[in-house]
LUMPAVO-610250 format. One record per residue (C-alpha): residue number from 0; chain; x, y, z. Coordinates in pm, 1 decimal. Layout:
# LUMPAVO-610250
SITE  seti  zaza        c1        c2        c3
SITE   NUM     A         X         Y         Z
...
***
This chain:
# LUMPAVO-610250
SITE  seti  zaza        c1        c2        c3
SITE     0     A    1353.5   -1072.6    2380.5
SITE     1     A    1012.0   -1189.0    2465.0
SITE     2     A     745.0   -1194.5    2258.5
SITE     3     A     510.7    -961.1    2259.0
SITE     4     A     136.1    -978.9    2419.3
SITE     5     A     -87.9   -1189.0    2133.8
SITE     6     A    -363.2    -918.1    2256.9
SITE     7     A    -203.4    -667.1    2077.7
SITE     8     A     -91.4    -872.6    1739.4
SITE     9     A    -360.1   -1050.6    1664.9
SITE    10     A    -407.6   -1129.9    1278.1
SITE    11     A    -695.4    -864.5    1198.0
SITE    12     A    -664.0    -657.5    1510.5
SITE    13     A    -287.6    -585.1    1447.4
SITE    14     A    -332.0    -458.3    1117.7
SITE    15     A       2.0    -244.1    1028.8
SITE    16     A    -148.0      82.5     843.8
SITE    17     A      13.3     190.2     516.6
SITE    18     A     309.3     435.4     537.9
SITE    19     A     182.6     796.9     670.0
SITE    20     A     347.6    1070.7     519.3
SITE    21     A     441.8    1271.9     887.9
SITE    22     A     355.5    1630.2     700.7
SITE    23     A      93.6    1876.7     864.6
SITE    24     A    -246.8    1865.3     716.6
SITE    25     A    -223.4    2072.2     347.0
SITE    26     A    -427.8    2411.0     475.5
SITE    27     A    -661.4    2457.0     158.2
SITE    28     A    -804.8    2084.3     257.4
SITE    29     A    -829.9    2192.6     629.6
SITE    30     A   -1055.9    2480.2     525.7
SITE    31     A   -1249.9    2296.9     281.4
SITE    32     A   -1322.4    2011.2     542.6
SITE    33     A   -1397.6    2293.2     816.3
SITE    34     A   -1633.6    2471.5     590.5
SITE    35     A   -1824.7    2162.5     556.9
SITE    36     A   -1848.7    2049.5     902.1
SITE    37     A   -2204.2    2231.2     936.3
SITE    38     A   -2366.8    2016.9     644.8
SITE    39     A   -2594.6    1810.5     818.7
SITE    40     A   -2648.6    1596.2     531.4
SITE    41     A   -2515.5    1250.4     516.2
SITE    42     A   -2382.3    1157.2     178.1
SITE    43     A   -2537.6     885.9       2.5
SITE    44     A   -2401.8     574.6      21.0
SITE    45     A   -2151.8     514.1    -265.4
SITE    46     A   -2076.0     855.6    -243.9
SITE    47     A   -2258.9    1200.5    -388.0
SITE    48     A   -2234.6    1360.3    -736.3
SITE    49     A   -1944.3    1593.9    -675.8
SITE    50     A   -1720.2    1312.8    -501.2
SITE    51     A   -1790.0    1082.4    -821.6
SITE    52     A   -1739.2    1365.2   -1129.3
SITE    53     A   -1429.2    1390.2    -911.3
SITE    54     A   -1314.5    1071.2    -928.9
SITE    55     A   -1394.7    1083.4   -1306.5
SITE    56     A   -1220.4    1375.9   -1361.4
SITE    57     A    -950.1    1214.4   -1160.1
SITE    58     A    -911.1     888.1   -1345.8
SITE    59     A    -979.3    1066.0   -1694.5
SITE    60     A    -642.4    1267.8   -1636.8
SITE    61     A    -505.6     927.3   -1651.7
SITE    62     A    -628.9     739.8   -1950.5
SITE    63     A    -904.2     548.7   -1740.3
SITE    64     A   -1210.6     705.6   -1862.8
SITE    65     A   -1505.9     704.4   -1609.8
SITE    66     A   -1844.9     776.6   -1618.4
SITE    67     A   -2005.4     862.6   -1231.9
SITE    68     A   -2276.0     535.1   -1265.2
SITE    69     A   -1942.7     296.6   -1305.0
SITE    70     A   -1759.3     474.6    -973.2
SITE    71     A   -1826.6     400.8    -612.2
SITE    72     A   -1668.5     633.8    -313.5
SITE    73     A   -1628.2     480.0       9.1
SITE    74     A   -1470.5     547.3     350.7
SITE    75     A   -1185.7     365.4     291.5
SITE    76     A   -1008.1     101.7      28.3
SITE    77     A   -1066.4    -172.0     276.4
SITE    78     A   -1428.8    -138.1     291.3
SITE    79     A   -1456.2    -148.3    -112.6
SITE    80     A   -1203.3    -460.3    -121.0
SITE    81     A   -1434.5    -631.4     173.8
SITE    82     A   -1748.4    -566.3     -72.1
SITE    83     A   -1575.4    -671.4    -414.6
SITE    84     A   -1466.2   -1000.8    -253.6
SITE    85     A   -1769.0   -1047.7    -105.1
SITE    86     A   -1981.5    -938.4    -449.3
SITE    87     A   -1744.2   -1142.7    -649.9
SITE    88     A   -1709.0   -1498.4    -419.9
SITE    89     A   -1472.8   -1737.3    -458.8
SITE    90     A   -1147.3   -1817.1    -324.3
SITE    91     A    -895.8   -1514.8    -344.0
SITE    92     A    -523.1   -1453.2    -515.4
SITE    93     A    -272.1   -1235.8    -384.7
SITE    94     A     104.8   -1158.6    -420.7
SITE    95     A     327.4   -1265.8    -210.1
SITE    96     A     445.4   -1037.3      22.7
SITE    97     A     119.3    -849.5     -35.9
SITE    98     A     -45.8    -483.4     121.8
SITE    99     A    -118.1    -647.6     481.7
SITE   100     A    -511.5    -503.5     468.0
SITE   101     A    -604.2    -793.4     139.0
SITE   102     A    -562.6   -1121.7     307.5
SITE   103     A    -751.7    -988.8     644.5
SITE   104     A   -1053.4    -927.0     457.1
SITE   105     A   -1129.4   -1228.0     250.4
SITE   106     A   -1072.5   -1423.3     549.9
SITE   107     A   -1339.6   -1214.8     762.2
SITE   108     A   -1579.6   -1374.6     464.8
SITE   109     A   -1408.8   -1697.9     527.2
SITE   110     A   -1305.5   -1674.0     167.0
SITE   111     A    -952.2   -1857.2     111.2
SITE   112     A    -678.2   -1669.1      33.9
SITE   113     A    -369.9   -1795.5    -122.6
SITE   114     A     -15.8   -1584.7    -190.4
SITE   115     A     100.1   -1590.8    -542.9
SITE   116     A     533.5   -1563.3    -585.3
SITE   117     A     609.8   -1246.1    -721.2
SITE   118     A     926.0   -1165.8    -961.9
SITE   119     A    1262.4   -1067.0    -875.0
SITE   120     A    1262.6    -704.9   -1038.9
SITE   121     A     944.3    -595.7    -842.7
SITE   122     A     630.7    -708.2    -565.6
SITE   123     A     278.4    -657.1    -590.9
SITE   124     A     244.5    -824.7    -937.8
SITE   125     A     265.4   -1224.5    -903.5
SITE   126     A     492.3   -1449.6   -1143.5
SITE   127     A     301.8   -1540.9   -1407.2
SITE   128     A     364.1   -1911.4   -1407.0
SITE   129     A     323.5   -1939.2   -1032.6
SITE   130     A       0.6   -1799.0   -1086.1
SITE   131     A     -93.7   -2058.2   -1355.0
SITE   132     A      75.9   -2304.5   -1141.2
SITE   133     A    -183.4   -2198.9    -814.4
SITE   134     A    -503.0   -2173.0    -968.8
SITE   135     A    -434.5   -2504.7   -1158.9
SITE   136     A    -365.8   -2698.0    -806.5
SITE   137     A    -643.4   -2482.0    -619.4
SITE   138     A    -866.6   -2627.6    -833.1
SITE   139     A    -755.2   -2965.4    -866.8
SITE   140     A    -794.0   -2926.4    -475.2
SITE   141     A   -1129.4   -2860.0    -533.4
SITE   142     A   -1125.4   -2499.5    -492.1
SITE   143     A   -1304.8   -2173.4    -672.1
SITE   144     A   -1023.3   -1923.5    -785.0
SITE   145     A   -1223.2   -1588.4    -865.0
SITE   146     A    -994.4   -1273.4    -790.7
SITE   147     A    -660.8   -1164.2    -842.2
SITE   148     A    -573.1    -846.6    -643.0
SITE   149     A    -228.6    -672.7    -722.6
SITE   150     A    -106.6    -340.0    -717.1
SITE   151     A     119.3    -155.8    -961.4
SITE   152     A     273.0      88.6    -718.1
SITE   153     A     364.6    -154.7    -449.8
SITE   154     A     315.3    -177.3     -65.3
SITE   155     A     468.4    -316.6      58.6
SITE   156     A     807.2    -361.7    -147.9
SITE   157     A     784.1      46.1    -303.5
SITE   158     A     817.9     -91.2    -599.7
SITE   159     A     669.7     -56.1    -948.4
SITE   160     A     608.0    -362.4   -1184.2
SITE   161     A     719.5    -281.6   -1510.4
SITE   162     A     468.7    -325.8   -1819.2
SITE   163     A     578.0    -633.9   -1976.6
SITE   164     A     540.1    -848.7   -1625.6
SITE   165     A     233.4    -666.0   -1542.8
SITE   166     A     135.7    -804.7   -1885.7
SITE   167     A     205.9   -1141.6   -1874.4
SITE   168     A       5.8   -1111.2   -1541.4
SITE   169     A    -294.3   -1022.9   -1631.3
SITE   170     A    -280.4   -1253.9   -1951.8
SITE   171     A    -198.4   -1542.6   -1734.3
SITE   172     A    -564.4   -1428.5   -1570.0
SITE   173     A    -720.7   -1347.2   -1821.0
SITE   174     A    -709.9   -1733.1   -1959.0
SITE   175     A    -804.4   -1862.8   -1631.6
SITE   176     A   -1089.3   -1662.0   -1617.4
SITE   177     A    -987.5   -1444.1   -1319.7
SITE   178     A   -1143.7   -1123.9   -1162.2
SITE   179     A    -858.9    -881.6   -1121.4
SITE   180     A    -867.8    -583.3    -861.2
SITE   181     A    -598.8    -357.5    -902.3
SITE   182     A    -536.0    -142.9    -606.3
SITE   183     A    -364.1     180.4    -758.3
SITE   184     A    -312.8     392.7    -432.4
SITE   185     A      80.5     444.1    -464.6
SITE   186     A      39.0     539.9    -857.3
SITE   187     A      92.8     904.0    -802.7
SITE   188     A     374.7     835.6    -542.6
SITE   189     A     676.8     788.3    -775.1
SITE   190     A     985.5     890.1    -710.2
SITE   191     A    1094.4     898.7   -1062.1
SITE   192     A     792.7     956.8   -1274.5
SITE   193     A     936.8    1064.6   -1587.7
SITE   194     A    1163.7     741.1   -1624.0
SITE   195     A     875.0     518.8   -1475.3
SITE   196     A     629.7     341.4   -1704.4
SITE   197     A     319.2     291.5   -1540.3
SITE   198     A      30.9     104.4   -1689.4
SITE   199     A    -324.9      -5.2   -1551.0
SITE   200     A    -421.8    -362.6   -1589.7
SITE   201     A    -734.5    -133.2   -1660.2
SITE   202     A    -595.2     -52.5   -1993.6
SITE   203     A    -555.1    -405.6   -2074.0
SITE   204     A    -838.3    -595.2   -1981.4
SITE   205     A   -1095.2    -318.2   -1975.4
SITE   206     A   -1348.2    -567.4   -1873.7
SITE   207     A   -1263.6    -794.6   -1644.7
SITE   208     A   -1093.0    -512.0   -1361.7
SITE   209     A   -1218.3    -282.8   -1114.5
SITE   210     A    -931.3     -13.3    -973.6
SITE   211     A    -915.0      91.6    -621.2
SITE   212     A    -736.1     418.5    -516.7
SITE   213     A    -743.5     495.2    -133.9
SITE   214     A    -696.4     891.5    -126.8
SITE   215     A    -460.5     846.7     166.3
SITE   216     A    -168.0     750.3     -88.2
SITE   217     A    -108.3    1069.3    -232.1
SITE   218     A    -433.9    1336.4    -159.8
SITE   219     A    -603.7    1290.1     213.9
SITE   220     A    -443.5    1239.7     522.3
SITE   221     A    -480.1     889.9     617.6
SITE   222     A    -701.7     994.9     921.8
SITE   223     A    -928.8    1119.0     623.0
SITE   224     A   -1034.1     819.0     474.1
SITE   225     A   -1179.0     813.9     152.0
SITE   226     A   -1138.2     578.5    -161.8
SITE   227     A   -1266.7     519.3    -510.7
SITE   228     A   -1339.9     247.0    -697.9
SITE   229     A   -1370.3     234.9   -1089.7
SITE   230     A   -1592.0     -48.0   -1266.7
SITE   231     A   -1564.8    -197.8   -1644.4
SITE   232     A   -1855.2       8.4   -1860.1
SITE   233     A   -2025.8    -307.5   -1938.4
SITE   234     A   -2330.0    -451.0   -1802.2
SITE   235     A   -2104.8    -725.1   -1586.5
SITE   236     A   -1953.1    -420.4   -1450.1
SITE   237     A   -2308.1    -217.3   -1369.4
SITE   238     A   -2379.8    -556.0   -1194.3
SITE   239     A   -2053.4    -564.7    -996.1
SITE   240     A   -2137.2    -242.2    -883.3
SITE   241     A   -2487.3    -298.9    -794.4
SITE   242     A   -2399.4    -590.7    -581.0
SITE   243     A   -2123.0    -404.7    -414.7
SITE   244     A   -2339.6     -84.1    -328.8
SITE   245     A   -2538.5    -337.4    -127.4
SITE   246     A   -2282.9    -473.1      55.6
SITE   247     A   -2150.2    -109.8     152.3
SITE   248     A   -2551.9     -52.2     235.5
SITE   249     A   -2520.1    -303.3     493.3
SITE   250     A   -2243.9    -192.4     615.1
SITE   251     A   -2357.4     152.0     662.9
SITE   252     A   -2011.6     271.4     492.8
SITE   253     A   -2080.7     587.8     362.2
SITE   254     A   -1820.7     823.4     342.2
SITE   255     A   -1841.7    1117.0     602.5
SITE   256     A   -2010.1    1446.0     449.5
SITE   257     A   -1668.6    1714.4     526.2
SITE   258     A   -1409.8    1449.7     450.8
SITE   259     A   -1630.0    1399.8     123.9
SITE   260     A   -1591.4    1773.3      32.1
SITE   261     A   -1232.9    1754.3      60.7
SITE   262     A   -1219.1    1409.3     -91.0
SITE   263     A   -1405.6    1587.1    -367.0
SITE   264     A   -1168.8    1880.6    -414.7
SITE   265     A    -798.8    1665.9    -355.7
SITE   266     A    -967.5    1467.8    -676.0
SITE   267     A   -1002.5    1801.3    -889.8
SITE   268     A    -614.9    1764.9    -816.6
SITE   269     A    -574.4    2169.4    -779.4
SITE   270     A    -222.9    2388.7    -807.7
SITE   271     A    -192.4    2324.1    -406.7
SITE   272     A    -314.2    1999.6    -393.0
SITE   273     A     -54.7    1942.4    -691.1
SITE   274     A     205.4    2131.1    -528.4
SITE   275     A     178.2    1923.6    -177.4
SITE   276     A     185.0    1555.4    -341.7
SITE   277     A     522.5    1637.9    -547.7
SITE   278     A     675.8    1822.6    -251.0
SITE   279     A     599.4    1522.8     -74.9
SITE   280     A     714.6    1293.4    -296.8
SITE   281     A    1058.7    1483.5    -344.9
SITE   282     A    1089.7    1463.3      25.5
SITE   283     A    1040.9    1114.7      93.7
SITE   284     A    1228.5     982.2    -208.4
SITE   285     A    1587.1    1079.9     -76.5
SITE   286     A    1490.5     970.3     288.3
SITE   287     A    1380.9     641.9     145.8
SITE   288     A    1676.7     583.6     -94.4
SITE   289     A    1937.1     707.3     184.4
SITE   290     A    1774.0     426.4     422.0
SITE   291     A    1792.4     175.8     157.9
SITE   292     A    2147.6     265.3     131.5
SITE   293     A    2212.5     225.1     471.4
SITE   294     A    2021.6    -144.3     510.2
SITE   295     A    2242.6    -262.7     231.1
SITE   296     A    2550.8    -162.3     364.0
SITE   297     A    2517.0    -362.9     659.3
SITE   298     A    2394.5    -666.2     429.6
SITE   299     A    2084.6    -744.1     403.1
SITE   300     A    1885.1    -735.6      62.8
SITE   301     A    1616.9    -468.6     -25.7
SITE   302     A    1508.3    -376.3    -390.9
SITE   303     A    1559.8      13.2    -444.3
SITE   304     A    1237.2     166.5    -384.4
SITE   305     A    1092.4     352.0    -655.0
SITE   306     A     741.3     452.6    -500.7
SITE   307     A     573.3     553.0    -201.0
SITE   308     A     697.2     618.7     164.5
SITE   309     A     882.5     303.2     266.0
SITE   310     A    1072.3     -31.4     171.0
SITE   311     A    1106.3    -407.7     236.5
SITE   312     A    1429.6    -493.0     363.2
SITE   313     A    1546.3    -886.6     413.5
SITE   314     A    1735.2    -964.3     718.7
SITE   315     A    1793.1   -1286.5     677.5
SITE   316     A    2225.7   -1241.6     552.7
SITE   317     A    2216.1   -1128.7     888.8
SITE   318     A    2025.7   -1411.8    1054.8
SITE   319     A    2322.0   -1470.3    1264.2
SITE   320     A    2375.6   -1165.6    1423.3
SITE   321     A    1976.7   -1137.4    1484.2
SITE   322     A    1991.8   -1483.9    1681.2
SITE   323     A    2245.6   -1349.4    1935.1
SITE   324     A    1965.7   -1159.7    2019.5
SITE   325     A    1730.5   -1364.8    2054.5
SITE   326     A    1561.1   -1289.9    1709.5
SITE   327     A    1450.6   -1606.9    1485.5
SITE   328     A    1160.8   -1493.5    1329.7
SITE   329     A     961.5   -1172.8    1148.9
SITE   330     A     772.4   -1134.6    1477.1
SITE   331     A    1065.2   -1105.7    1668.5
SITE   332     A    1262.2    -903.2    1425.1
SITE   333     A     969.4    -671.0    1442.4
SITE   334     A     980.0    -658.2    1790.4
SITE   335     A    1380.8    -576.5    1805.5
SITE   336     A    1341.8    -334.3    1530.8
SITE   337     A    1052.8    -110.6    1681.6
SITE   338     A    1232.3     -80.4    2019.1
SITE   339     A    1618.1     -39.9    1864.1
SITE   340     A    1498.8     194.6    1591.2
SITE   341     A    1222.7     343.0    1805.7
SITE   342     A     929.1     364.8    1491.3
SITE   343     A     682.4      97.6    1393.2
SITE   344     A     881.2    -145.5    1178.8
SITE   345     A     614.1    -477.0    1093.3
SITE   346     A     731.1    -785.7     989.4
SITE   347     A     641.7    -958.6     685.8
SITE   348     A     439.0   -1165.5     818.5
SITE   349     A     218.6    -916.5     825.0
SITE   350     A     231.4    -890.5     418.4
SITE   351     A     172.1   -1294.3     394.5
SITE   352     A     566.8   -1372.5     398.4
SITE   353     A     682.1   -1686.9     636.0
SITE   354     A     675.3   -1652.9     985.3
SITE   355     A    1069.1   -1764.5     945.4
SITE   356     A    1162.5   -1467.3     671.2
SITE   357     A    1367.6   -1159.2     845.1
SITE   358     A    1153.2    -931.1     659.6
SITE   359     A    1040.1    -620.9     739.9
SITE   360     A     862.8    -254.7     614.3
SITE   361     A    1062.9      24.7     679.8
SITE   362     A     881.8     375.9     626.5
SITE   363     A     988.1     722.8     619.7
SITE   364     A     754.3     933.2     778.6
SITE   365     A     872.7     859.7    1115.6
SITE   366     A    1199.4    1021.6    1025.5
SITE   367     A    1114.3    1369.0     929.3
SITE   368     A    1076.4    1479.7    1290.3
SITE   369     A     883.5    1533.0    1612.6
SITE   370     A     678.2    1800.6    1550.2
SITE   371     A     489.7    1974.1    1262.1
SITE   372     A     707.5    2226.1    1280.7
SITE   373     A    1029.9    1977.7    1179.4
SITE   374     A     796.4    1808.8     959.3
SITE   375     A     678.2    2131.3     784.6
SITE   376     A    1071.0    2256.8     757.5
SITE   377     A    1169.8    1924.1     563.3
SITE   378     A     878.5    2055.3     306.9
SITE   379     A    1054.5    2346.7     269.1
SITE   380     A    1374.5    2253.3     294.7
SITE   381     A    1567.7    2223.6     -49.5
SITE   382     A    1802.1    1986.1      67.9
SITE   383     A    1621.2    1777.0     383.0
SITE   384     A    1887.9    1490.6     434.0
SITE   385     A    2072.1    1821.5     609.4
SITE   386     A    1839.3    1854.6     837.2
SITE   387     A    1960.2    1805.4    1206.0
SITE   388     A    1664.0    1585.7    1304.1
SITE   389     A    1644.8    1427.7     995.8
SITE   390     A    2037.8    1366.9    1021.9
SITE   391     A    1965.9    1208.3    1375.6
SITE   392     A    1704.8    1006.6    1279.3
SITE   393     A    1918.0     826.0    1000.1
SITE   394     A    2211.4     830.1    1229.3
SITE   395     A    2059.6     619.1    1448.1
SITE   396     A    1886.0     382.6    1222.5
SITE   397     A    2233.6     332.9    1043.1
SITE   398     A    2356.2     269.9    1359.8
SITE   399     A    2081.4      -0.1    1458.4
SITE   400     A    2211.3    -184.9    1084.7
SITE   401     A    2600.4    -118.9    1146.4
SITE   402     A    2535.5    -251.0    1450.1
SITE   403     A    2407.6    -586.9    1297.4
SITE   404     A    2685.1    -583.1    1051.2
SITE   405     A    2954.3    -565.7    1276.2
SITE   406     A    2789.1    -837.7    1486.6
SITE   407     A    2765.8   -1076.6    1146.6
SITE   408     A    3153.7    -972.8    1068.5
SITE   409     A    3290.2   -1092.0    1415.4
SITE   410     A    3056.8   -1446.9    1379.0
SITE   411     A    3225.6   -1479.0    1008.7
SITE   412     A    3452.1   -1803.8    1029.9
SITE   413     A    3835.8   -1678.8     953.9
SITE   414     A    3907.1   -1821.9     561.9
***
């Protein structure tokens, strides 16, 4: 298969987004946005008073107490990640595979940017010793290690690090004097809530991280964008903020006045708003685990996911079958992948794995249908995997895997 056109997979221009969640706009945001599209007003840069006693109220509800001078809104997580990195400087730490938006930025700044390994039971949190082990050799190499970004709710694995790891993270950090970001936009995405511990870095080193939530992870559509960023209550953490309420100055990244409003009433987290993010999250949960099911049983090797709207899936058991069609690498597996399975499908070398891993991202939204009228009935549907679209959908991607299997089976030698 040939490669496909550099133009359209270049390293910041092909930037995969995160997982949509395919459902109609919720209708009680669609008013509130429409009632503010005659507000001439721009909102302030940072964001206005309602959108940050949201974003208190918001983080409040979950043991992160806020005060609105120690919160920044912007149009988008990227745009507060681009000003942290640039506010803190420094050379920049990430996991390995990692959300594919982190690397992208500090390398706009020409900041470094090197991948931490992450444990077996989870991504988005990096192996303590490997971390020790990186910042020790970055700076024998004459390098400035500064940040840490992780995420607890993972993308792109959908997976959640448990406590103790997250722990022995952030101590690891902690003694080597690192800035930690922790990007918490999947937290209210699990698919298991009541048997899944999660726990903020936050709550652990109260002054030495800022959290990120991007509202497109459980509250705003993603064409909504809208994010919020929560600083330590300390004067280090007033100057943080300062410096990055310039950079978003110069930028001219304000959040725009309707999406703002809604922003500001998806924070207050009403009955509907409620309603629509555990709906969702019951829907995508058995789509995701029945795809997980189906890329084991043709052999490759993908944790179960436990949050959000997708999953990482290795290939490489299967690296035989893959080559007999012409597919050697994660931009070629990416390539096969979107055109067999007809839905995006990136390749982890978009998430900082090797070029030479058979990884990819597998979401769900793609699968729930055509229309918003399939993608509204799997809403309302009690049992969704029933669904005839959704059936067809997941027919044919088990197909696309069985497929691969069978191909891997025949190229077994005989024993």
């Amino acid at each position: 298969m040939p490669r496909s056109a550099p133009q359209g997979h270049g390293p910041v221009r092909y930037g995969p987004p995160i997982p949509e969640d395919g459902l109609p706009v919720l209708p009680e945001l669609a008013a509130v946005l429409a009632r503010s599209a005659s507000r001439p007003q721009s909102e302030p840069v940072g964001g206005g008073p309602a959108l940050l006693a949201a974003a208190c109220g918001y983080w409040d509800r979950r043991g992160l107490p806020a005060e609105p001078d120690r919160v920044v809104a912007a149009p988008g997580a990227p745009s507060l990640l681009l000003a942290l990195t640039a506010a803190l400087g420094g050379d920049v730490l990430v996991p390995r595979p990692c959300a594919a938006w982190w690397a992208p930025y500090a390398r706009l700044l020409g900041r470094p940017v090197f991948h931490v390994a992450t444990p077996a039971e989870s991504g988005g949190v990096p192996d303590p010793y490997a971390l020790l082990e990186t910042v020790r050799r970055i700076r024998t190499e004459g390098g400035d290690p500064r940040l840490l970004v992780l995420s607890l709710a993972d993308d792109p694995t959908a997976t959640v690090a448990p406590p103790e790891a997250l722990h022995a993270a952030a101590e690891a950090a902690a003694a080597e004097g690192l800035y930690l970001v922790s990007d918490e936009t999947w937290r209210d995405t699990l698919h298991a809530p009541h048997d899944t511990v999660v726990l903020s870095p936050a709550e652990m080193l109260p002054g030495r991280v800022t959290v990120v939530t991007d509202l497109a992870g459980a509250l705003l559509p993603p064409g909504w964008p809208a994010a919020a960023a929560r600083f330590p209550a300390d004067e280090e953490g007033a100057a943080l903020r300062a410096r990055v309420l310039d950079v978003l100055t110069a930028l001219g990244a304000r959040v725009a006045g309707p999406v703002a409003a809604a922003a500001a009433h998806a924070l207050t987290e009403p009955e509907p708003v409620t309603a629509r993010v555990a709906a969702a999250v019951r829907l995508h949960a058995p789509v995701a685990a029945a795809v997980h099911r189906a890329v084991v049983a043709a052999g490759a090797v993908a944790r179960p996911p436990q949050a959000g709207r997708h999953l990482y899936a290795d290939l490489g058991p299967l690296r035989g079958a893959l080559a007999a069609h012409g597919v050697g690498d994660a931009q070629e597996l990416e390539d096969f992948l979107a055109d067999r399975l007809g839905m995006p499908a990136p390749g982890g070398h978009r998430f900082g794995d090797d070029l030479g891993a058979l990884r990819v991202r597998l979401s769900t939204g793609p699968l729930l249908g055509d229309t918003d009228e399939e993608r509204a009935e799997c809403l309302r549907s009690p049992s969704p995997l029933e669904l005839p679209h959704v059936q067809r959908a997941l027919v044919q991607l088990e197909s696309v895997f069985d497929d691969l299997r069978d191909d891997a089976q025949r190229r077994e030698p005989p024993r």
